[in-house]
Backbone as CSV, one residue per row, in Angstrom:
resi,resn,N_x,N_y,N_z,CA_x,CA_y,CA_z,C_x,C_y,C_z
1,UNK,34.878,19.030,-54.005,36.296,18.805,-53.856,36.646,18.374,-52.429
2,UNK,36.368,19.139,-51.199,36.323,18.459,-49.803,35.953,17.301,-49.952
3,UNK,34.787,16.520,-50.544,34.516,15.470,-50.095,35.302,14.376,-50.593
4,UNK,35.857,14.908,-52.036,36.808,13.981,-52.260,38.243,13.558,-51.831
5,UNK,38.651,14.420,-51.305,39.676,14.756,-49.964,39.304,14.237,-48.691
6,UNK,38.191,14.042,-48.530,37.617,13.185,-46.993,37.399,11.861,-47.271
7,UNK,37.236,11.270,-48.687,37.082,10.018,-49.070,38.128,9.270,-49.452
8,UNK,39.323,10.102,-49.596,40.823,9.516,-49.811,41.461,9.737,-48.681
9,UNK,40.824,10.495,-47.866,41.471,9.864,-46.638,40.980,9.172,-45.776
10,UNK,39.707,8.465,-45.604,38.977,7.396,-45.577,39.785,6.201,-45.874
11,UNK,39.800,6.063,-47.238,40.497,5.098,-47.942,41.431,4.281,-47.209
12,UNK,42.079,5.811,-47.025,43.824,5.620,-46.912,43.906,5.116,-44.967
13,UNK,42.903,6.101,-44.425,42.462,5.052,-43.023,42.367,3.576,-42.646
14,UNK,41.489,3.084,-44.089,41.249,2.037,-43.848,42.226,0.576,-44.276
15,UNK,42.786,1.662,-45.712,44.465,0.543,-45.827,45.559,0.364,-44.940
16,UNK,45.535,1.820,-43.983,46.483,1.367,-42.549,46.044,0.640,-42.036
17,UNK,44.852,0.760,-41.154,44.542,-0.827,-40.349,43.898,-1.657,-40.667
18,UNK,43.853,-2.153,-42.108,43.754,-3.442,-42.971,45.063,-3.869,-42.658
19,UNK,45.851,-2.971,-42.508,48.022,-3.492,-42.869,47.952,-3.676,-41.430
20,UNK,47.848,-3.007,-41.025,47.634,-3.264,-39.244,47.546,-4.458,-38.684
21,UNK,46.028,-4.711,-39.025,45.229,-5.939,-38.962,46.414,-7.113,-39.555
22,UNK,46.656,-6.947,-40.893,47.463,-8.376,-41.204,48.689,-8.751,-40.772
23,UNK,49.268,-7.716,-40.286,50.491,-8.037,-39.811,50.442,-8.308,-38.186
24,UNK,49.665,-7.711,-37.978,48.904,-8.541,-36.127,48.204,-9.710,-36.130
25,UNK,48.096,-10.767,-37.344,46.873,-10.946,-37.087,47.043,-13.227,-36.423
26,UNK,47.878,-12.760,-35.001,47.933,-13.748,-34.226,46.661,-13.076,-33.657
27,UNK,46.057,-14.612,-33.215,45.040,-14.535,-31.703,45.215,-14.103,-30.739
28,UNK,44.940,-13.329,-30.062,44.883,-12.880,-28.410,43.868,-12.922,-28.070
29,UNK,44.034,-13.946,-26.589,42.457,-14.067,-26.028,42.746,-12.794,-24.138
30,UNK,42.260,-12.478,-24.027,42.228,-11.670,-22.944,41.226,-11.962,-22.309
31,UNK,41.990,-12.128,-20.870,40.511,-12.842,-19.552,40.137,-11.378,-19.182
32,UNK,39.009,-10.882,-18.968,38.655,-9.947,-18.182,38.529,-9.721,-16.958
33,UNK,38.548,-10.782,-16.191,38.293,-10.738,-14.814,39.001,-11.503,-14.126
34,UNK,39.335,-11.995,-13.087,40.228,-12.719,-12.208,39.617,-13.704,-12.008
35,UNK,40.042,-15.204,-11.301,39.251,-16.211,-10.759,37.861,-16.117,-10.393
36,UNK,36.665,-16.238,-10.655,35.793,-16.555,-9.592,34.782,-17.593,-9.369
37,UNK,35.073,-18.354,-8.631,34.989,-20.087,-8.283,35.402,-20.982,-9.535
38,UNK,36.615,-20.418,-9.958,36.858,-21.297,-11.055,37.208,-21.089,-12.238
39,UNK,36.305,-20.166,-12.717,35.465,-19.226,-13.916,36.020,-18.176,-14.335
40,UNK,37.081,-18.065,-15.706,37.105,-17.101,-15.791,36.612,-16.265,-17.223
41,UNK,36.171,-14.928,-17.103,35.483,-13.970,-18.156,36.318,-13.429,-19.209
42,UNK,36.019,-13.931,-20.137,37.309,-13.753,-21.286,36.728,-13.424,-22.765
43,UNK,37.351,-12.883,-23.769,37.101,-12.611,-24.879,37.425,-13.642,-25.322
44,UNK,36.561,-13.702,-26.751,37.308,-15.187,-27.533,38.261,-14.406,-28.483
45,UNK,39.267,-15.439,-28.985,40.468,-15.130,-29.382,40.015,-14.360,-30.508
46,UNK,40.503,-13.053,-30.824,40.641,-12.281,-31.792,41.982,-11.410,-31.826
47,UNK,42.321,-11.664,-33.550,43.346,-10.806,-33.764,43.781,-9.591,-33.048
48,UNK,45.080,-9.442,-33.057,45.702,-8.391,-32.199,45.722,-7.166,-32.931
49,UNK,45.787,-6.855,-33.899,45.481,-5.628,-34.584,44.243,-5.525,-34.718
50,UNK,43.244,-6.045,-34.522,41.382,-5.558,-34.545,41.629,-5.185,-33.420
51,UNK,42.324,-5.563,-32.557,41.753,-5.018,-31.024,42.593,-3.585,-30.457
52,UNK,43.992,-3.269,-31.777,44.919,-2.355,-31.419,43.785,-1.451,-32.369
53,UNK,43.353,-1.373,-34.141,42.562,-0.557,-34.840,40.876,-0.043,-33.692
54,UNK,40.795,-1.688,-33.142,39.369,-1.305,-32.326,39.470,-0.403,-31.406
55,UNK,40.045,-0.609,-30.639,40.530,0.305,-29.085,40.896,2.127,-29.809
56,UNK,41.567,2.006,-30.980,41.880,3.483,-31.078,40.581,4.093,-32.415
57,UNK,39.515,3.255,-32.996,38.550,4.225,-33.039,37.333,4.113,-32.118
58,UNK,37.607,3.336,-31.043,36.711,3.412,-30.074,37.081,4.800,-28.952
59,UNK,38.180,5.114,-28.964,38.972,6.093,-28.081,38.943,7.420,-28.894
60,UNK,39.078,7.299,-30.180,38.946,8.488,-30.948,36.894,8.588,-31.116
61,UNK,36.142,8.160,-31.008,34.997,8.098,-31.026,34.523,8.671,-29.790
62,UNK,34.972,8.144,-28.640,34.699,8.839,-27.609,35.046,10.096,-27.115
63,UNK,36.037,10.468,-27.438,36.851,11.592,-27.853,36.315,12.765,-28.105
64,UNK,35.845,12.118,-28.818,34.670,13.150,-30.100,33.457,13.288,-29.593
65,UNK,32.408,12.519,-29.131,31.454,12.718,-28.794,31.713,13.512,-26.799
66,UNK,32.674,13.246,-26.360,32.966,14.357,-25.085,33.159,15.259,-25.280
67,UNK,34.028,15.602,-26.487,34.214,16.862,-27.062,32.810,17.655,-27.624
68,UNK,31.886,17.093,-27.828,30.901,17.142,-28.206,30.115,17.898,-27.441
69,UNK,30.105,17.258,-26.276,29.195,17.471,-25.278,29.712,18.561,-24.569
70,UNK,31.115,18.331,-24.101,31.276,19.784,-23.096,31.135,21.106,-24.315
71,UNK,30.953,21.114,-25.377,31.024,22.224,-25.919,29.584,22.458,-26.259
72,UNK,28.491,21.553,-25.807,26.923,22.116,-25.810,27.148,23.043,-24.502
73,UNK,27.642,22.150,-23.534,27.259,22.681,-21.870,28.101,23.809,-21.263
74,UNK,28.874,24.317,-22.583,29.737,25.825,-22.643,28.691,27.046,-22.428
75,UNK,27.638,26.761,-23.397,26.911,27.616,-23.773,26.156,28.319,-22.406
């Protein structure tokens, strides 16, 4: 029964930022770095909701695995 409760909300995760995704889904290209001789370091254009869904399970991922860790080095 948990797991089927963890798989509908899975689901239901992934239909928010599918909706996310489509309703963002102009290009944004973002330079990473400033001038240098010319040159600048940039992402290629990807949708603005992959990068709003990306950034927050990359932040919730990290999250988790710090949480992770300071609670080995409790011990």
């Amino acid at each position: 029964m948990k797991l089927l409760v963890y798989f509908i909300l899975f689901v239901i995760l992934l239909l928010a930022f599918g909706y996310i995704v489509y309703l963002n889904r102009s290009p944004v290209e973002l330079v990473l770095t400033p001038d240098f001789e010319g040159i600048y370091y940039r992402i290629p254009p990807t949708p603005l909701g992959l990068l709003v869904a990306g950034s927050f399970l990359s932040g919730f991922a990290l999250g988790y695995i710090f949480g992770w860790l300071s609670g080995l080095f409790k011990r």
